[in-house]
N, C-alpha and C positions, 0 to 999 in steps of 0.2 A: 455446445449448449452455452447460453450466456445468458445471467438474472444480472438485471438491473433494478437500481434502487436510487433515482433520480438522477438522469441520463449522464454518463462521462464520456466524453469527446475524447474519442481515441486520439493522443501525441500523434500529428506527425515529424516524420524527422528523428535521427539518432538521439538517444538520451542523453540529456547534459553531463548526469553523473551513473554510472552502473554500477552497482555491490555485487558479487556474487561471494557467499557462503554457504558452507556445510548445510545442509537441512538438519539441524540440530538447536534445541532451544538455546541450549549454549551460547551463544550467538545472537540471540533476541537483544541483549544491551547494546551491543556493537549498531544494529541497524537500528534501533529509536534513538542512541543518540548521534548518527549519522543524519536521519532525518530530521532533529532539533537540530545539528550546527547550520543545517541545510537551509533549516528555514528561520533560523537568525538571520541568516544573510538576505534572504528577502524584505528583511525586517518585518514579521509576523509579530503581533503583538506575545506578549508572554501566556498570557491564556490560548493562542492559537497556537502556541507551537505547546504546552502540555495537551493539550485535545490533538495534535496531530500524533504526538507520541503514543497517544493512548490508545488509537484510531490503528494506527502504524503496526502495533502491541497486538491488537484484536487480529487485522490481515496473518499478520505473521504465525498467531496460534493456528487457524484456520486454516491457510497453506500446510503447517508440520504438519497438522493433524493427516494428512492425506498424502503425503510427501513419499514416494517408493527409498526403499530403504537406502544409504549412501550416494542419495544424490546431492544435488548442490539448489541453494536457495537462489535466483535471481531475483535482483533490488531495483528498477531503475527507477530514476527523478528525472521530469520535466520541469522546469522552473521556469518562470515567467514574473514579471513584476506582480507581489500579490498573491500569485497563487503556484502553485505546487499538485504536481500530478504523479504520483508513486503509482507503479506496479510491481506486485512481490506474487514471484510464479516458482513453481516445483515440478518436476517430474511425477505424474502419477498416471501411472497406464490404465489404472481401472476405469479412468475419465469419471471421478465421481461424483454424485447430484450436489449441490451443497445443500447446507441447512440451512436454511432462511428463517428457523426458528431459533437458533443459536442466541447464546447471550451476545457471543460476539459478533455476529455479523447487527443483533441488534445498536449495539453500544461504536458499533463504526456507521453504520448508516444515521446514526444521531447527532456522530461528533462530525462527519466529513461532508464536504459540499455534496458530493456526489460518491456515488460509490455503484461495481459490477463485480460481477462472478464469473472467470471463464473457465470452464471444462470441457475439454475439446484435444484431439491429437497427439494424447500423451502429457497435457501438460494440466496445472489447477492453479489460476491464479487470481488474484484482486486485483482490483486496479481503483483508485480513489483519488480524489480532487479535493484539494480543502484550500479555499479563498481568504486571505487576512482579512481580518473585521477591520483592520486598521486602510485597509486597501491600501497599501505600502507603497512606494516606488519603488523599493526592491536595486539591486547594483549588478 
């Protein structure tokens, strides 16, 4: 199953950067400010990289919420001049529906260019796109 919420152009290609952590909130700081240092370097303006945190922040409760129990969080980052393509996926066998009424799924589909839901094969995850306002060159 896959909800879409303003199409995101699957990555191709290995992920620039890859996190993997605990599924435990614990751990929620370590991956937003992984995705802020991430997207300083693209030079995202400073408003785009707090809405990417925040955006980041929403995925990530959303994923735990659904997370089987002691598995591990996958984080990757696509990076491109300008824009940034995070996927944060979990283990969760019951493959289950998301909520598209959630505060958060609302509050990331407002802040992120683009955002999807995949539940599918054991696994639950988000995947989101957010484009610098400043349209950056990025290094």
């Amino acid at each position: 199953m896959s909800v879409t919420s303003h199409a995101v152009d699957q990555p191709v290609g290995r992920a620039d950067v890859e996190l993997r952590l605990p599924a435990d909130s614990a751990y929620a700081s370590v991956l937003r400010t992984t995705t802020a240092g991430l997207a300083a370097r693209l030079d995202f303006t400073i408003d785009d990289i707090e809405d990417l945190r925040i955006a980041v922040g929403e995925a990530n409760a959303m994923v735990l919420d659904q997370a089987d129990a002691g598995s591990d969080l996958t984080a990757t980052f696509h990076l491109s001049p300008g824009q940034m393509t995070v996927s944060i996926s979990v283990d969760a066998a019951a493959n289950p529906t998301p909520d598209l009424d959630s505060f958060a799924w609302q509050v990331l589909t407002t802040l992120a260019s683009a955002a999807d839901i995949e539940s599918a094969n054991g696994r639950f995850g988000v995947l989101l796109t957010m484009t610098s306002s400043a349209g950056g060159a990025g290094s």
